[in-house]
C-alpha positions in Angstrom: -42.9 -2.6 31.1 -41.8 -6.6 30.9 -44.7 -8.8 30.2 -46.1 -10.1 33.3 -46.8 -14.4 33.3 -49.4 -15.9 34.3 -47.6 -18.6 36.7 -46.5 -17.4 39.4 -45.2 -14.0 39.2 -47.4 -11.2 40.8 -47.9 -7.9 39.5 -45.6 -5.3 41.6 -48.2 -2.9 43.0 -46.1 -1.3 45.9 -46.8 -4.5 48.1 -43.6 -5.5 50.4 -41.5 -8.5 49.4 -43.3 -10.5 52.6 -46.5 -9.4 51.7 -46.1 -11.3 47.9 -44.2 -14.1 48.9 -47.5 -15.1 51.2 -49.6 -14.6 48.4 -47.8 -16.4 46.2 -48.0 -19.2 49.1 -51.5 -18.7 50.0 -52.2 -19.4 45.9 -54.4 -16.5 46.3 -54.6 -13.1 45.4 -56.7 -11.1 48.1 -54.1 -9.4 49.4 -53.1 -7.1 46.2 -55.0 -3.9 44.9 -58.5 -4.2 42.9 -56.8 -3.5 39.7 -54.4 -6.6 40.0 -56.1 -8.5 37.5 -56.2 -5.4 35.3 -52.1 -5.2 36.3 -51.8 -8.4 35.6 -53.2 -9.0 32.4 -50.5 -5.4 30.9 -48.1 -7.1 27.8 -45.6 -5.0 26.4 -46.4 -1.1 26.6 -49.8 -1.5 25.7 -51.9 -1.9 28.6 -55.0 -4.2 28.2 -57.8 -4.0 30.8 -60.7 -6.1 31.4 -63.2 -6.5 28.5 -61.3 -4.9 26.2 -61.4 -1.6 28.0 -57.9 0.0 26.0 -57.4 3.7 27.1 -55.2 5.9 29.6 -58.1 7.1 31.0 -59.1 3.8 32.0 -55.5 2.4 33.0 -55.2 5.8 35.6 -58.9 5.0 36.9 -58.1 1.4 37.8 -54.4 2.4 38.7 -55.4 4.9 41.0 -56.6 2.9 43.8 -53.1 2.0 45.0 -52.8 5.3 46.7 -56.2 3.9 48.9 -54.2 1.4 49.9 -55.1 -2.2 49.8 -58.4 -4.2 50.4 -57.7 -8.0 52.1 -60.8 -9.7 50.8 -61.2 -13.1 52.2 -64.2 -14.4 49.8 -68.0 -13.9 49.7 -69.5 -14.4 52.7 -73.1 -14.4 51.1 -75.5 -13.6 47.8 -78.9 -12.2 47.9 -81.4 -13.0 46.2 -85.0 -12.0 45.7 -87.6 -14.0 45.3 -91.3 -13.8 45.3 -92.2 -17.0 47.4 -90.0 -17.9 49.9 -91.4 -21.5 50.4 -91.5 -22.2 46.7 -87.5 -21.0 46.6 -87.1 -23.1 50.1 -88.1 -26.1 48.3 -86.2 -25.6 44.9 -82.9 -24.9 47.0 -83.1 -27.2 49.6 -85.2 -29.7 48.1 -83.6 -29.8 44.8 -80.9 -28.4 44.8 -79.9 -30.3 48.6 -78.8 -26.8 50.3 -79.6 -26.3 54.1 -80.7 -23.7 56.2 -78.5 -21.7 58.3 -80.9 -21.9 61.6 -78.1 -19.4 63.0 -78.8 -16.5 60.7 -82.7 -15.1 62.0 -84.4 -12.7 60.2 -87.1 -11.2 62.6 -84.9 -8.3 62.7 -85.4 -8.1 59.0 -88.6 -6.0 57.3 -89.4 -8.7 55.3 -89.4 -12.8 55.4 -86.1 -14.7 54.2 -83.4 -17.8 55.2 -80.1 -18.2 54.9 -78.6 -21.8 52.9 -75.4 -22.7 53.6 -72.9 -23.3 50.1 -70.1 -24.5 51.6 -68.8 -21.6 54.2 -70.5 -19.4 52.2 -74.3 -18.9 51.9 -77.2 -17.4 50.0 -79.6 -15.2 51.2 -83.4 -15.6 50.2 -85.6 -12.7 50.4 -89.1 -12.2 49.7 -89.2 -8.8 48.2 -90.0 -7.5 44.9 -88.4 -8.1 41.8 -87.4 -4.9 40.4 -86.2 -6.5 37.2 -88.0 -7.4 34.4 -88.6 -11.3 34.0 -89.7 -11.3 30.4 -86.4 -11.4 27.0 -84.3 -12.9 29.9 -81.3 -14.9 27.3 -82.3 -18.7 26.8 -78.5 -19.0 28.4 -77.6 -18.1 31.5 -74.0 -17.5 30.9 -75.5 -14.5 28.9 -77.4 -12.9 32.1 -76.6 -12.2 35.4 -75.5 -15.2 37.2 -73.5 -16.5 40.5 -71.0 -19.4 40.6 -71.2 -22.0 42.4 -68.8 -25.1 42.6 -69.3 -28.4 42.9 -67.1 -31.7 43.0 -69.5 -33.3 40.6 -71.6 -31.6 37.6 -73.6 -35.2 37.5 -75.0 -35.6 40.5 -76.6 -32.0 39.7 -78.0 -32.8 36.6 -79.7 -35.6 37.7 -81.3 -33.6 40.3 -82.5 -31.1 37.8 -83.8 -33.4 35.5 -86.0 -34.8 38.0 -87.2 -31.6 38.9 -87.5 -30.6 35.3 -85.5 -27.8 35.6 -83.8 -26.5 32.5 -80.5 -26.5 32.0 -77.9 -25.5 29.4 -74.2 -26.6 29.2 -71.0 -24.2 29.4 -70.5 -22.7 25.6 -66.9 -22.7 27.3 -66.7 -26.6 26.8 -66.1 -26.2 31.0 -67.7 -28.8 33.3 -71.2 -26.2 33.7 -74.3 -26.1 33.6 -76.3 -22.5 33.4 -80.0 -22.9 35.0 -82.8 -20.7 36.7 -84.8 -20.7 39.6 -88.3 -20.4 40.0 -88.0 -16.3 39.9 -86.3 -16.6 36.9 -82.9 -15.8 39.1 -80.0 -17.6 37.4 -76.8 -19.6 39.1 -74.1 -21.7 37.1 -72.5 -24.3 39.0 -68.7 -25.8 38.0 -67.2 -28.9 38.8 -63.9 -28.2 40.6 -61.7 -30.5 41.9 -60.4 -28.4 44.6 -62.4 -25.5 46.2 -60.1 -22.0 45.2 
């Protein structure tokens, strides 16, 4: 198997030509199989999967979806996230942070209290319910814990804002334009600067 690069060549996963020369357009790469990065990432005859996963095993599991046929993912449309006080988390995303409510998205349907913030075209979704997790030996970095990306044009702008909150924050150990910080239920985001959204 030839070595795949990283460019612009796409992984051949049984997609028609038509269907990879608008992918390659679109800059994107929602229209292959899950396992593309997984194809993507083979050197040589040695496969190498994500992590450091190395086995046959492995390389037949992610392989296999192909024969599913393919997923078009657009993007995410929203994260949830729990917390225990929906006004306190109103105020540290809107009023810190600067996000705004989706007045669109109401939850009287819902068993339990919640809003929707807009990031972007995509949003997050509060909800007051019970943490299962524990809160306590959380990692001092975020990058370290269970986390969700945002990006942003500017990383300064941000920190300002968190430093007059005092809200904590700790720098990309990738030397990256990010910053890793909590919110008030100990949930934690990372926000990049990007020039360009995707």
């Amino acid at each position: 198997m030839q070595a795949i690069k990283p460019s612009r060549q796409l992984p051949n996963c049984n997609l028609s030509q038509q269907t990879r020369a608008s992918a390659r357009l679109a800059g994107r790469r929602s229209v292959l199989p899950i396992f593309s990065k997984a194809a993507a990432s083979r050197v040589g005859s040695s496969p190498k999967l994500p992590n450091g996963i190395n086995s046959p095993y492995a390389l037949k599991k992610y392989s296999n979806n192909v024969s599913k046929g393919r997923v078009l993912f657009h993007g995410v449309h929203h994260v949830a996230v729990l917390c225990k006080d929906l006004e306190r988390s109103l105020d540290f995303y809107c009023g810190t942070l600067g996000l705004e409510v989706n007045p669109d998205r109401p939850d009287e349907k819902l068993p339990y209290r919640g809003a929707w913030l807009w990031i972007g075209p995509e949003m997050i979704h509060l909800m007051e319910l019970p943490n299962p997790d524990p809160l306590s030996g959380r990692p001092t970095h975020g990058g370290r814990d269970r986390h969700f990306c945002i990006g942003v044009e500017e990383i300064s702008p941000l920190e300002e804002r968190l430093k007059e909150a005092d809200v904590e924050y700790t720098r990309s150990m990738s030397g990256r334009p990010a910053i890793f910080f909590r919110d008030p239920d100990m949930n934690c985001l990372e926000c990049v600067e990007m020039e360009s959204w995707r």
